[in-house]
C-alpha positions in Angstrom: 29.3 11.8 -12.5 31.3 12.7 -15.4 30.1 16.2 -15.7 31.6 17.3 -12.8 35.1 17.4 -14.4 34.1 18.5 -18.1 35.2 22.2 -18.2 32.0 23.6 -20.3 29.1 21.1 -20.4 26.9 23.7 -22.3 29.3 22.6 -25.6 29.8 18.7 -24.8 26.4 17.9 -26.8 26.7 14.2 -25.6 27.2 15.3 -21.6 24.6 17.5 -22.2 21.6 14.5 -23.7 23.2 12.5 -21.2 21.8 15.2 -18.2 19.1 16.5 -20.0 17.5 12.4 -19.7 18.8 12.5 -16.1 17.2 15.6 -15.2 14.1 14.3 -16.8 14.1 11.1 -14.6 14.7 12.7 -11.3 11.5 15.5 -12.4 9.6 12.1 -13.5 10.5 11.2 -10.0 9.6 13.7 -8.3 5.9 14.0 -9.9 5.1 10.5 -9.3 6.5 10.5 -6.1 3.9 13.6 -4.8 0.9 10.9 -7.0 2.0 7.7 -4.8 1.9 9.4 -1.7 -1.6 11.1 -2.6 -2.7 8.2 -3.6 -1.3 5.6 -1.1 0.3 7.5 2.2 -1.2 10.4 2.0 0.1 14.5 1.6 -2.9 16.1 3.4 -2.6 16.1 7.1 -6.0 14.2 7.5 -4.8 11.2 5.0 -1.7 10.7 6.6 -2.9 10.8 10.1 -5.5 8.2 9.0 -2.7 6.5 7.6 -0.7 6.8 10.7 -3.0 6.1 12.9 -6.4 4.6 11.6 -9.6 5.5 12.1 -12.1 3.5 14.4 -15.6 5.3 12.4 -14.3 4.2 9.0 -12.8 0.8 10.4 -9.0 1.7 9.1 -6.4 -0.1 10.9 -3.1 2.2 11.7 0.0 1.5 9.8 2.4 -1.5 11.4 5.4 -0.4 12.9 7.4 -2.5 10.7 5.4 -1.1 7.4 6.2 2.5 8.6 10.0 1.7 9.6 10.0 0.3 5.8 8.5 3.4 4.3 11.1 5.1 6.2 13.8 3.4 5.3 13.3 3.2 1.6 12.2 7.2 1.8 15.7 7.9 3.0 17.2 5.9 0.3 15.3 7.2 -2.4 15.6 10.8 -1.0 19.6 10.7 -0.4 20.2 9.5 -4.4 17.7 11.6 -6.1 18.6 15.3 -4.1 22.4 14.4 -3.7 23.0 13.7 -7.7 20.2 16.7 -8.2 22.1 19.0 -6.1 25.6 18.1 -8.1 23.8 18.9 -11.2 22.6 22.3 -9.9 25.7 23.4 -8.4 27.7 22.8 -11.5 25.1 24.4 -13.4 23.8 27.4 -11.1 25.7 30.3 -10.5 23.8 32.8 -8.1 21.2 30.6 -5.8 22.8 27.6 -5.8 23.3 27.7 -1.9 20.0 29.1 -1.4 18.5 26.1 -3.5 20.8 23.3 -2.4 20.8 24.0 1.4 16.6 25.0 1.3 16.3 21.3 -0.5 18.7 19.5 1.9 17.0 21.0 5.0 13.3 20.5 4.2 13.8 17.3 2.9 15.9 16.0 6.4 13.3 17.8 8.2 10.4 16.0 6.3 12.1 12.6 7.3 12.7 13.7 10.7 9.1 14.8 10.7 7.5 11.7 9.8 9.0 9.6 12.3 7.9 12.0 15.1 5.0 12.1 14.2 4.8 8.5 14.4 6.4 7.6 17.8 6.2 11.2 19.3 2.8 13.1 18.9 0.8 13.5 15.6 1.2 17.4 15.8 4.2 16.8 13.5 2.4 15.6 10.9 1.7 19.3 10.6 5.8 19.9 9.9 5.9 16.9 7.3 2.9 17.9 5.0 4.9 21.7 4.7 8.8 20.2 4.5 6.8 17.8 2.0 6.0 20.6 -0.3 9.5 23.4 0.2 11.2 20.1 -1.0 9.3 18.5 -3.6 8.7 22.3 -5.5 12.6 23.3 -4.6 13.9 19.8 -6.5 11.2 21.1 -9.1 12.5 24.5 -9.6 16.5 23.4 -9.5 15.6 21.1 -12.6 13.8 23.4 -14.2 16.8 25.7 -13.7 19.1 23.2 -14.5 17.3 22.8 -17.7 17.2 26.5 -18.8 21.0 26.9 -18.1 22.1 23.8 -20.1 20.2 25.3 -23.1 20.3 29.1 -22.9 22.1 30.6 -25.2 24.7 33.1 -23.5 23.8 32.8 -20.2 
């Protein structure tokens, strides 16, 4: 995390490939995250119920406990590296909505988490709050590397 001590990381060319390629990761990330989850777990609110919870008419068997707690636990992993080392990039780079940005992506995405596992254990009416924290994070993490990416390469701004 170098480039949180260069002074000017618009004119360190090398810090600057280095991020751009990082910033292009995490937004690879992101998109295939939102294409696993379509396509295996689910991001309507139908899908992941049947996920959840099965479905005795099309002979689908609900998720294990143990499979869920493992989703769960490699969710919060993958979510804590990719938004904390997003959110450093975006802070050094953003001037005005930074907070905005970093605090909307922080709390959607803890919310999501939190969501999921009620829904699970608690009542499937939280499957409701997961499918919309889903989204505010997945397009916020897309729009602070967007960002990022227009600051590190404007000229004058």
């Amino acid at each position: 995390m170098k480039f949180t001590l260069i002074n000017n990381i618009k004119k360190d060319n090398a810090m600057r490939l280095i991020l751009t390629g990082f910033l292009s990761f995490i937004l690879l990330y992101i998109i295939s995250d939102v294409l696993v989850k379509s396509f295996g777990f689910g991001i309507s609110v139908e899908t992941i119920n049947i996920t959840l919870f099965g479905s005795e008419e099309n002979f689908i068997d609900p998720i294990t406990k143990a499979s869920f707690l493992e989703f769960w636990h490699v969710e919060i992993f993958f979510m804590m590296m990719i938004l904390l080392t997003l959110s450093a990039v975006f802070i050094r780079l953003a001037n005005r909505s930074r907070t905005f940005m970093t605090n909307t992506l922080m709390i959607s995405a803890i919310t999501s988490l939190i969501a999921i596992a009620l829904a699970y254990f608690v009542s499937a009416i939280f499957v409701y709050i997961y499918v919309i924290t889903f989204f505010i994070w997945h397009l916020s993490a897309i729009y602070m590397i967007l960002y990022s990416f227009w600051k590190l390469y404007a000229k004058g701004v």
